[in-house]
N, C-alpha and C positions, 0 to 999 in steps of 0.2 A: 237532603243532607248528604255528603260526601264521606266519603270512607276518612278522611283526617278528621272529622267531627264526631261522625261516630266513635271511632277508636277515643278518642278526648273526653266525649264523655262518658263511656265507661270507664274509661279511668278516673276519674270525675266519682262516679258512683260507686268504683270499689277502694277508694281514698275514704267515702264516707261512713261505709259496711264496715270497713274494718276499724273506723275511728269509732262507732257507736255501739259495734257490734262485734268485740271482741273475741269471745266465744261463741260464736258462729259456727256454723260446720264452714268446712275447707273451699268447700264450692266457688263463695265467694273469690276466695285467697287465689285456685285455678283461676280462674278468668282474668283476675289483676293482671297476674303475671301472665298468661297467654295476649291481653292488649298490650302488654309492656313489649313483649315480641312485635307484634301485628305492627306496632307503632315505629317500631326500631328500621323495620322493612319500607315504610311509607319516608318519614323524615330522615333524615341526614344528620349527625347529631354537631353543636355548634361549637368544633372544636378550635382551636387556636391557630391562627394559619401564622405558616413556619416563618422568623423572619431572617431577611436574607445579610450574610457577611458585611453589605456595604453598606445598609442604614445601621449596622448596630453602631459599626464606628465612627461613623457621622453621628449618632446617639450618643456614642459616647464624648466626640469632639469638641458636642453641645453642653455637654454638661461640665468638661475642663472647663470651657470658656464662660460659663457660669459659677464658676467655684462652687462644682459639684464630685471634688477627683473621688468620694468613695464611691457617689453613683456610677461613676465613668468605669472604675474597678468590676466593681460586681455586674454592670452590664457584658465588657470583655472575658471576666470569667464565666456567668452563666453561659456565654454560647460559646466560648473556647474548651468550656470541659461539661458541657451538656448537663446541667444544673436545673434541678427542681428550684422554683420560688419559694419553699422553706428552706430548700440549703443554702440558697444565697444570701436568706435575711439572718442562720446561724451561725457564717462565715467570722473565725475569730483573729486577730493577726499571729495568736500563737501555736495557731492552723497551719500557717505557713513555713515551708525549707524554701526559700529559694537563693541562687547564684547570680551570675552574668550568663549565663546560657539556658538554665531550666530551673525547674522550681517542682517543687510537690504541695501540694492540697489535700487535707486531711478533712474531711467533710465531717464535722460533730456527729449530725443525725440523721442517715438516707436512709428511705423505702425500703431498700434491700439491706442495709447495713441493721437496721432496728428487726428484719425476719428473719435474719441470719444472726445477731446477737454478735456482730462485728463492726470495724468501724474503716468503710471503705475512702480511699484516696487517689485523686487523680492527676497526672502531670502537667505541667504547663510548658509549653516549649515555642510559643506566641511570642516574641519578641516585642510586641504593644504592649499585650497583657505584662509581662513580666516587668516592662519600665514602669507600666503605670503601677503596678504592683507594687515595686521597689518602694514610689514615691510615695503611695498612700503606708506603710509600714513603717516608712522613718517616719511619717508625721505620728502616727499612732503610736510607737513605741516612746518616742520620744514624749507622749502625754503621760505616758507608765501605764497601759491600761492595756497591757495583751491579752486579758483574758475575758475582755470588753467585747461585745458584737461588732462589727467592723460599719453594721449602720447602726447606729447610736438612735433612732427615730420609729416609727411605728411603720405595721406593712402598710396600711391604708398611704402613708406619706410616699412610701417608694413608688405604689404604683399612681399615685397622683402625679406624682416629677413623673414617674415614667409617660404616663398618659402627653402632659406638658412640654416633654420635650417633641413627642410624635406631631401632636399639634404647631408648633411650633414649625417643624420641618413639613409641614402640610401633608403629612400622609398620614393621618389618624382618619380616612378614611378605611385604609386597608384593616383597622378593627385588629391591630395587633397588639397581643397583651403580655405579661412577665415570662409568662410560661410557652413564649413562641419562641423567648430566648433557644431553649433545648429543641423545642419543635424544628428549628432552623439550623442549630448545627448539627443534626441529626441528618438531617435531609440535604445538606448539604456535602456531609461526609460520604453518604449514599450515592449521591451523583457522581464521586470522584473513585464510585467502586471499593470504598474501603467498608464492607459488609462485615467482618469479622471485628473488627475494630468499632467501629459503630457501636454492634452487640455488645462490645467489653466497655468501650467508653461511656457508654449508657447505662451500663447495669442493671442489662434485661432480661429476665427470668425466662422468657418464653421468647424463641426463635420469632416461631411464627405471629406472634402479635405484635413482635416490633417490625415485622414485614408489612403486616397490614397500617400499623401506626406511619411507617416510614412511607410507602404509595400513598397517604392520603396527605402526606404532604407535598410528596411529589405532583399529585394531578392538583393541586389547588397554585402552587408557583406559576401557571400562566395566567391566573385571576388576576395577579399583584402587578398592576402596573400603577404609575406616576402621572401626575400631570406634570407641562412643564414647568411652571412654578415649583411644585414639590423637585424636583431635579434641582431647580435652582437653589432653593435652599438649602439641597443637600450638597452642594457646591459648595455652597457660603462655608460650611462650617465644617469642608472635610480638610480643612487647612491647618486646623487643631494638632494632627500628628504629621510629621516629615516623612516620614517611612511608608513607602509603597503602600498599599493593602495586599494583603498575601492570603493565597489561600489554600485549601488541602490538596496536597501532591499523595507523595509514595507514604502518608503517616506521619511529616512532619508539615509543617509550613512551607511556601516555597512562592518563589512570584510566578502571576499568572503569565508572563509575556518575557518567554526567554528569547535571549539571543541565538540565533541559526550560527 
């Protein structure tokens, strides 16, 4: 038997102690948590790999052209302002300030906003995000319902469409799920050196674990490749928006391919 078998089943067997054998001496309880360790060192644990700026929006392209514009919304917000998959299904339209240039985000209920006993907000300055944004707000306001969830449907349904559209563009091989949304614009803000901002636009308590959270999605970015097929259909349907895809410069948006 192998060290990932052993470590398995005694976890296995201190899953069982402590389910029948409550009052136990602690003994038990050490060893759980000492394989819980041993086991963390052998496996890898199966986190969400980051996804990258040019499928979201082709994600999201697919789902205009399906007359899906809040999904298209909240896929551009969760990776434009680094969003948990419960803030994104709390998003309400009377959440929203926005203009013709920028916008603000009032997030109802975040991780750190519910442990600090505050209600944190973040800006949008995405020139995609903010039309599509526009468009889904006048449809919603105009129903009279701002105080309405802006997906009106169950989570099980968002990440079903979610899953649907990945299939659809043939990369749901890559195993990308709601919560790679933030995995990916994390990682992608990292790459372009913006550390400080990262920290703030994430709303990370600890330095050093959004370093280790952000490196592991750094070393997992050369796993994600396409086939040409998947390419192709990311072709088909990045036709959806007119506007360049733009990505993180100096903290704002900026195109990737300036003129000399």
């Amino acid at each position: 038997m192998g060290p990932h078998c052993t470590i398995l089943v005694t976890l296995c067997q201190a899953f069982i102690t402590l389910n029948h054998s409550p009052r136990r001496n602690l003994t038990d309880l050490g060893a759980f948590m000492e394989s819980g360790v041993r086991w963390r060192k052998y496996e890898i644990p199966c986190r969400a790999p980051p996804l990258p700026s040019d499928i979201v929006l082709v994600m999201a392209g697919w789902c205009i052209k399906h007359a899906e514009l809040t999904m298209a919304v909240l896929l551009l917000l969760g990776f434009h302002c680094s969003l948990r998959t419960g803030e994104i299904l709390q998003i309400r339209p009377c959440d929203f300030i926005v203009d013709e240039v920028s916008g603000v985000l009032s997030i109802p209920s975040s991780k750190s906003g519910v442990r600090n006993n505050s209600r944190e907000s973040v800006t949008i300055r995405d020139p995609i995000s903010l039309e599509t944004t526009r468009a889904m707000l006048d449809l919603k306001l105009g129903m009279g319902a701002p105080t309405t969830a802006c997906w009106e449907r169950s989570g099980s349904v968002f990440r079903a469409l979610f899953r649907r559209s990945l299939v659809e563009l043939d990369v749901a091989v890559l195993n990308f799920r709601p919560y790679s949304l933030r995995r990916g614009a994390t990682t992608e803000m990292q790459t372009h050196g913006l550390v400080e901002r990262t920290l703030i636009r994430g709303c990370w308590k600890n330095s050093n674990l959004a370093r280790l959270y952000i490196c592991d999605g750094l070393a997992m970015l050369p796993r994600l490749t396409m086939t040409f097929q998947a390419k192709a259909a990311v072709a088909g349907f990045s036709s959806a928006f007119t506007a360049k895809h733009q990505a993180f410069g100096d903290g704002r948006r900026e195109n990737k391919h300036r003129k000399a």
